[in-house]
N, C-alpha and C positions, 0 to 999 in steps of 0.2 A: 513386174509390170504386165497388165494385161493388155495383147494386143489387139486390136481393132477388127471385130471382123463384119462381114455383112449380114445387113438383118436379115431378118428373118419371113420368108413370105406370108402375105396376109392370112389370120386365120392358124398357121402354123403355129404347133407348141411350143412355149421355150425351149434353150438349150441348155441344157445341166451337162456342161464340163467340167473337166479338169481344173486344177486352179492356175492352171496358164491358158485356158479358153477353154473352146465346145471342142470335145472329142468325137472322135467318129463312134460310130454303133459297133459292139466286141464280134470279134469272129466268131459266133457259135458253132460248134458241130451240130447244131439239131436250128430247128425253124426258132424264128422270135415266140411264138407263142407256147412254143415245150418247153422254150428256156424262162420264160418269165410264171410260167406255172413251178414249174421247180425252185425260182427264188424264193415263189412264197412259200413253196411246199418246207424248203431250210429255215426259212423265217418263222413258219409255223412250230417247227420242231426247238429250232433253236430257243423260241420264246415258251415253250415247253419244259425245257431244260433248266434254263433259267429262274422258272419260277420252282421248280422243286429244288435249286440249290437253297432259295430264300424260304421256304417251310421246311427244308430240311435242319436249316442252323438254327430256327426260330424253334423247332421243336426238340433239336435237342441239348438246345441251351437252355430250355423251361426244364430239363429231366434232370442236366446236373447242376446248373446253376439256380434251379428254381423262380418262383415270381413269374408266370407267362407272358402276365400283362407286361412287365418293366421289356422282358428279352426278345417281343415282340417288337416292343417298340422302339427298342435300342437296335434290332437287326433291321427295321423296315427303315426308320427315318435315318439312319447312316447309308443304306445302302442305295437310297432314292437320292440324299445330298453326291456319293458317288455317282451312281451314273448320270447326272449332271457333268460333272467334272470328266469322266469320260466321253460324253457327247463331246464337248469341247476339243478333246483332246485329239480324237479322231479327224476335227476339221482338216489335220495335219496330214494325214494319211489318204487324202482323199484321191490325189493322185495314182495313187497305190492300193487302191479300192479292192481288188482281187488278191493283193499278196496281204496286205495289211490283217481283212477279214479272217484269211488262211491261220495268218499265225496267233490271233486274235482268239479264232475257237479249241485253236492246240489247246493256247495258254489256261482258257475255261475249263475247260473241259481237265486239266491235268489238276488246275486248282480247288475247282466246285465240286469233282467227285471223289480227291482228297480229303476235301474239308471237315467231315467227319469222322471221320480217322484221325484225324491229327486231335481234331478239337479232345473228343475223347481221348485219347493218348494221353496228352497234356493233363486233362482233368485227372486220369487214372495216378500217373505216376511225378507230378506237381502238385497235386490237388492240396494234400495234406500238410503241405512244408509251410515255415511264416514265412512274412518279410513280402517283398515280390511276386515270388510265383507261385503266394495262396492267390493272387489274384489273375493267375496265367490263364484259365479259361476266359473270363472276361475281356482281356488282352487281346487275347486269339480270338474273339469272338466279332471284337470290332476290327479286326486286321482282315478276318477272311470276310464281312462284308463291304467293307471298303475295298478290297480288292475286286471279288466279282462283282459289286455295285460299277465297276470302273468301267472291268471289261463287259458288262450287259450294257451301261449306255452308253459305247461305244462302235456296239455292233448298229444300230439304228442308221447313222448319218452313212457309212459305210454299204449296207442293203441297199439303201437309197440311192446312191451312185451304184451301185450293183444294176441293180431294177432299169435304171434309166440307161444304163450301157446298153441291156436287151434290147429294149425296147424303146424310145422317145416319147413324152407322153404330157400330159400336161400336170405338172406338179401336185395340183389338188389329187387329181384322181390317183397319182402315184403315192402318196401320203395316205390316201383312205387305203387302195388295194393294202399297202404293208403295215400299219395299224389295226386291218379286219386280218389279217392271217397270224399279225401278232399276239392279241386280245384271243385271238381263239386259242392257240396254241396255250398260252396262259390259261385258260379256262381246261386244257384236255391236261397239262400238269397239275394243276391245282387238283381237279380228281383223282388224276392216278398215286399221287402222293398217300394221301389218309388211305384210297379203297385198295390200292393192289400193289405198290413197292415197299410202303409201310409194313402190312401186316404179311406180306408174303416172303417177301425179300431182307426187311430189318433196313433200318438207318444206315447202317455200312454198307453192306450191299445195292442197295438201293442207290447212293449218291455213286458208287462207285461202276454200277452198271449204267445213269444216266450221263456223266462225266464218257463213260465209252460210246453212248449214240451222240453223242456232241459232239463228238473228234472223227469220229465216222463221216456226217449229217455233212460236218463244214470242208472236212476235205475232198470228200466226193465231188459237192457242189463247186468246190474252187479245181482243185485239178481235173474233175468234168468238164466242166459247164465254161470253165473262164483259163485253161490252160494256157491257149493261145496269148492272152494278156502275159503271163509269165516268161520271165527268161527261164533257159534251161538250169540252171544253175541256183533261181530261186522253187523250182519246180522240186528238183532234188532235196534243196532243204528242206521243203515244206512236207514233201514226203516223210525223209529221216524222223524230222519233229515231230509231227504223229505217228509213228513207228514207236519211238520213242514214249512216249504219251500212252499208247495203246498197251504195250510192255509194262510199262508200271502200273496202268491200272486193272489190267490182267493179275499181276502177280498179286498185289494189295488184294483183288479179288477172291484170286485160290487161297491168301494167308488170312482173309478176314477173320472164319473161325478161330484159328489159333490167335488170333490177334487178341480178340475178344473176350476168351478164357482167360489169356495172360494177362490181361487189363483187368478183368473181373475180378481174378486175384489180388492185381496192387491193390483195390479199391476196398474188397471186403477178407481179406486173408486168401490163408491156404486152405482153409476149409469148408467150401464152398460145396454145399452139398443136395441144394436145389436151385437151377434157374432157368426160371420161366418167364416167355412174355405174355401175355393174355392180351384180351384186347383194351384193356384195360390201365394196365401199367407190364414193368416188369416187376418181378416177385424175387424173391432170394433168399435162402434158408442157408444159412453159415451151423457150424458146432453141431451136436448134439451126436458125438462121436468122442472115443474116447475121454468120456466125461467131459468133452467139452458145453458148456450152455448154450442152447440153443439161440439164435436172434434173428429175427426180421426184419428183412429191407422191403419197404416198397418203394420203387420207382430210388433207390438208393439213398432214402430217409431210415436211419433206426430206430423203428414202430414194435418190433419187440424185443427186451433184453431179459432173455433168461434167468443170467443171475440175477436181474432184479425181482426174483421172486414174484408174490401177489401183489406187491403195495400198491401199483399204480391202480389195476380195477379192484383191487379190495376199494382202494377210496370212491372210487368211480359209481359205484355199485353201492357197497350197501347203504350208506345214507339213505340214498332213494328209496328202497325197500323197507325202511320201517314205517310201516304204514298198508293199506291195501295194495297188495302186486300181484292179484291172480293174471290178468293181460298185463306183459310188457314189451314194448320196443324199445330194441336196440339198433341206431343208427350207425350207420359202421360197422367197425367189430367184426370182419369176414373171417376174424382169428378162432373165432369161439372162444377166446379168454375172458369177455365179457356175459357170454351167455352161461360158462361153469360159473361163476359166482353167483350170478341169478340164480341158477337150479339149485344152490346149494338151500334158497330159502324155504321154508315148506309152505303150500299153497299155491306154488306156482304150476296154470294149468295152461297156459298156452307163451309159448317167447317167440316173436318173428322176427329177425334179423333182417332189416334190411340194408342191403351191402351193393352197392353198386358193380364190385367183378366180382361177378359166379365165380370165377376160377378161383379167386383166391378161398371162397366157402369148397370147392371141393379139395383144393389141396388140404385143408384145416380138417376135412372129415376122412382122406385117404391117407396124407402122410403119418410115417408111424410116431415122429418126433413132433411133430404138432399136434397132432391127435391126443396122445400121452398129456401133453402140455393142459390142452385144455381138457382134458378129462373125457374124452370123449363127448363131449356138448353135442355134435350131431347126430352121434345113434339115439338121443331120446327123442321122443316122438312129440315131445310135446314144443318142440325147437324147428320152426318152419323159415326158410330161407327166401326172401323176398328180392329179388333187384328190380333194377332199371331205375328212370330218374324220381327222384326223395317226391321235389314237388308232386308230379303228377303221382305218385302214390299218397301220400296225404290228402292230397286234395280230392280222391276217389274214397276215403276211407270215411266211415260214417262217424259223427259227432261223439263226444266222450268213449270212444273205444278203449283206450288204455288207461290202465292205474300209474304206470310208470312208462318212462319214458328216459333212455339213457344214449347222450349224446357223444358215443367212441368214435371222434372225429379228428383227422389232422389239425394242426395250429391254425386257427382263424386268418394268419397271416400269409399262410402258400394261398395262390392264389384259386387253384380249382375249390376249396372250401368256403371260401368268402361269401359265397350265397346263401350256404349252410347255417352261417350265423348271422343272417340278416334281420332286422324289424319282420317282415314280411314271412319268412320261414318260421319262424318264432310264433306268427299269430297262427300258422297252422298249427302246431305242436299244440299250442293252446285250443284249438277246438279239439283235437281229438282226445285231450286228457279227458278222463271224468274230474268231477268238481272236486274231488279232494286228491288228485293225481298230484303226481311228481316228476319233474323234468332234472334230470343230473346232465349239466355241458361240461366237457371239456375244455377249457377256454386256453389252455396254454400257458407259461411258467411266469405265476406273478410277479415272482422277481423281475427277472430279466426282461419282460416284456411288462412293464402295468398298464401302462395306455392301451394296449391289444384286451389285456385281460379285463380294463375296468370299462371297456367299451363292450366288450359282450354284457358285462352288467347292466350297462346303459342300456343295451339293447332289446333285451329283456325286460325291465324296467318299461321300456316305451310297447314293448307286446302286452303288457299288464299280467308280467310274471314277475313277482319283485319274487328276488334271489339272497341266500346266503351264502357268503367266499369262505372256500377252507382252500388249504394245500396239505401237502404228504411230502416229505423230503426226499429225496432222490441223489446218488452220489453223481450220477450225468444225465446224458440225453434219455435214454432207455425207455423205457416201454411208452407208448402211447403218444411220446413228445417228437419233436424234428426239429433239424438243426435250424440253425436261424436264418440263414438266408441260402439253405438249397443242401442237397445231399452232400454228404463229405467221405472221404475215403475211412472205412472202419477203423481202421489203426488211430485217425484223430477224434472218433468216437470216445472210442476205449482209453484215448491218453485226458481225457476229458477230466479235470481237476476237481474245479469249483460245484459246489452242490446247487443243483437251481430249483429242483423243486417241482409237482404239479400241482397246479391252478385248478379249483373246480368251482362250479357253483352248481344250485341246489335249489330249485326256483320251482314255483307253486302259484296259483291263482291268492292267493293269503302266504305272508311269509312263512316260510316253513322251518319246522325247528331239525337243529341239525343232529340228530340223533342214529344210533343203533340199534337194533331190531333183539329183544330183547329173548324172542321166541326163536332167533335164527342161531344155527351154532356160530360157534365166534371168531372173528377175522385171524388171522394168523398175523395180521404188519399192525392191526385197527384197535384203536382202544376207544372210549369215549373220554378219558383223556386227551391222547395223542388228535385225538379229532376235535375237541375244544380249544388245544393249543395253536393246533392250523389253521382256526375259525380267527384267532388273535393274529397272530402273525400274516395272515392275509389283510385282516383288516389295518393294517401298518404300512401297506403299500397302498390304500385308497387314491383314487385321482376321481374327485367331482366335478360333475359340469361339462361331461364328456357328452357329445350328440351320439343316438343311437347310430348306426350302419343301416342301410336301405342297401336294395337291389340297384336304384340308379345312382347311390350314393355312398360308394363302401367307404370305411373308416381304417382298413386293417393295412 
């Protein structure tokens, strides 16, 4: 029961007590105004920290779990319905406003710059299993933002009795001062994330150096700034527990690389023989040692498989090419496995690749097992290396520039591609062909996916490039394809049973006939058979009446 006390003099601002009345203003060691600049200064930080937990799980649950849009928006609206529930919860604590906060930011700080660590973990060495814990990333994905979802809207109600302990003040103006240092702090996490813990620091490190100024930030400001509020005894605790806190993520800190390697191993073997991060994605070159085959991760999708030979751009490629191909673009393809099958044709006088990470065009032209692979593609000179983004290159490049045009692109379905196979992207591709040019997409594995695949057809169709569907058989995921909804650890690669198949289509201003290049030497996997039989069997999987894909309207 609250008891009765005397108002308040005219003019005077309310009283924000305790939930047994108004409490007195906190003993500070420093004036009211060095201590209420310092709340906000923790609040600033705090909301800082905070939000690089929530880009940190959003980014790297789009890297093993795939989809960005879905795990963007499975991390953001769980952990907003949290910190609801922890506002609430906090109400409880309000008494306890200095020790509550104290053990509040341990708890963050040990859980938010864990969280990556753990999540990978799990993904590395559960990833692959059925039953349950093929889905233990997801799991853990909505576990750790419901939990800092709890404890981020928790800290709010809690500052607020902080702030008004300093100082007395009138509610409004208390609410804007800590929502303007909170919103900022927000705004200085949210850039250091992408520009300098990201690419400097890495995902693990980075969460686990922000989790240490979080437990730093809040213990300072509680056993500085508000000690005297504490019994000695909750003082000590709160000390230990960030001691505690601080220790673990020190040591998680000095074990991260090893962590890392030995995670990189469950995920793609023991042979692990290139890994790089660019700015771009990560890269990963497994085999091509002791006769092992070589194969390709990006971003931990299997985009090349060695032992699958040429089939995948044999199909890719030469279709296109029967026909004029002195100028070709190839979009994608930073492997140069699609630009050696181009060069193999004669007549070809200039190829541009344009590949959105340089890095992975210099590793394709320095490594000795990728280079071998693609035959050397980048010592000819007639092979020029183009990035940055598709649209704005297209849309600078002058009208019928190219005879061909080959689209080595991930599954229309991951989400950074989705633009790549739009109406819109599509109508550029179309001006820059010449009038009897040829466009080869990748559209991903007709089987298993038809709707994905027979929507690029749409899409095309609606750019006014009607297309014809073939596929090439394939014993798994391997060259050119990705798994179906996000990276999976290499071992469930390789145990990959069922054949699925790649998906192409082969689209031209006028239908175009699907044919082989009669003057080019001849495919090693490609018949004009085997290529008639695929034109049949894609057309068995038909789905009509599909809308095309837009930029404000994707389909995949």
């Amino acid at each position: 029961m609250i008891e009765p006390h005397a108002p308040a003099p005219p003019g005077s601002p309310p009283s924000w007590g305790g939930p047994c009345g108004p409490e007195a203003p906190a003993r500070l060691p420093v004036r009211p105004a060095v201590g209420r600049f310092l709340v906000l200064a923790g609040v600033f930080v705090c909301a800082a920290c905070g939000l690089v937990y929530e880009l940190e799980l959003v980014a790297l649950a789009s890297y093993l779990i795939g989809d960005s849009v879905t795990q963007a928006s499975v991390v953001l609206s769980v952990m907003v319905f949290a910190m609801g529930l922890g506002s609430l919860a906090a109400k409880r604590l309000r008494g306890l406003a200095a020790a509550g906060f104290g053990a509040l930011e341990a708890a963050l700080a040990l859980v938010g710059g864990s969280s990556a660590m753990l999540l990978y973990a799990v993904f590395a060495w559960t990833g692959g299993w059925g039953g349950l814990w093929a889905d233990g990333p997801r799991i853990l994905l909505v576990a750790f933002s419901l939990a800092i979802g709890v404890l981020i809207g928790a800290e709010v109600p809690l500052l607020m009795e902080l702030i008004q302990r300093v100082r007395r003040q009138d509610p409004g103006g208390a609410v804007a001062d800590l929502f303007a240092a909170d919103y900022v702090g927000a705004l200085v996490g949210g850039l250091a994330f992408p520009f300098v813990l990201l690419p400097f620091l890495g995902q693990l490190t980075g969460a686990l150096l922000t989790g240490t100024v979080n437990a730093v930030v809040g213990a300072a400001l509680v056993l500085g700034l508000f000690r005297r509020d504490l019994t000695r005894r909750a003082r000590w605790l709160l000390l230990i527990a960030n001691a505690v806190v601080l220790a673990l993520l020190a040591t998680a800190t000095v074990l991260a690389d090893d962590f890392e390697r030995a995670a990189r191993q469950a995920v793609y073997g023991q042979d692990v023989r290139v890994a790089v991060r660019t700015d771009v994605q990560e890269i990963v070159l497994t085999g091509d040692a002791d006769g092992r085959p070589l194969d390709l991760f990006l971003d931990g999708r299997l985009r090349v498989r060695g032992s699958d030979g040429r089939g995948y751009h044999e199909a890719l490629v030469h279709p296109a090419m029967s026909g004029p191909h002195a100028r070709v673009l190839i979009l994608g393809g930073g492997d140069g496995l699609a630009a050696r099958e181009v060069l193999r044709h004669p007549g070809v006088r200039r190829v541009d690749v344009l590949e959105a990470d340089p890095g992975l065009a210099r590793l394709a032209r320095h490594d000795p097992g990728l280079s071998t692979l693609n035959e050397h593609a980048y010592g000819d000179a007639r092979v020029h290396v183009l990035t940055g983004d598709a649209f704005h290159r297209l849309r600078a490049t002058p009208t019928a520039t190219y005879d061909v045009v080959i689209s080595d692109l991930p599954d229309p379905g991951i989400t950074a591609s989705t633009k790549l196979y739009s109406q819109e992207f599509y109508g550029l591709l179309r001006r820059v062909l010449a009038p009897d040019g040829r466009l080869a997409v990748h559209a991903g594995p007709d089987g298993a996916h038809p709707r994905a695949f027979w929507t690029v057809d749409a899409t095309l169709r609606a750019a006014r490039l009607p297309a014809v569907a073939y596929r090439v058989g394939a014993r798994d995921a391997g060259s050119g394809s990705d798994a179906d909804s996000g990276p999976g650890p290499r071992r469930a690669a390789a145990e990959a049973p069922a054949p699925r198949g790649w998906g192409f289509l082969l689209a031209a201003r006028t239908a175009p006939a699907l044919r082989l290049d009669p003057a080019a030497p001849r495919p090693h996997s490609l018949t004009q058979d085997s290529l008639a039989r695929g034109a049949r069997d894609a057309a068995r999987t038909r789905m009509a009446g599909l809308p095309p894909s837009t930029l404000v309207h994707p389909r995949f």
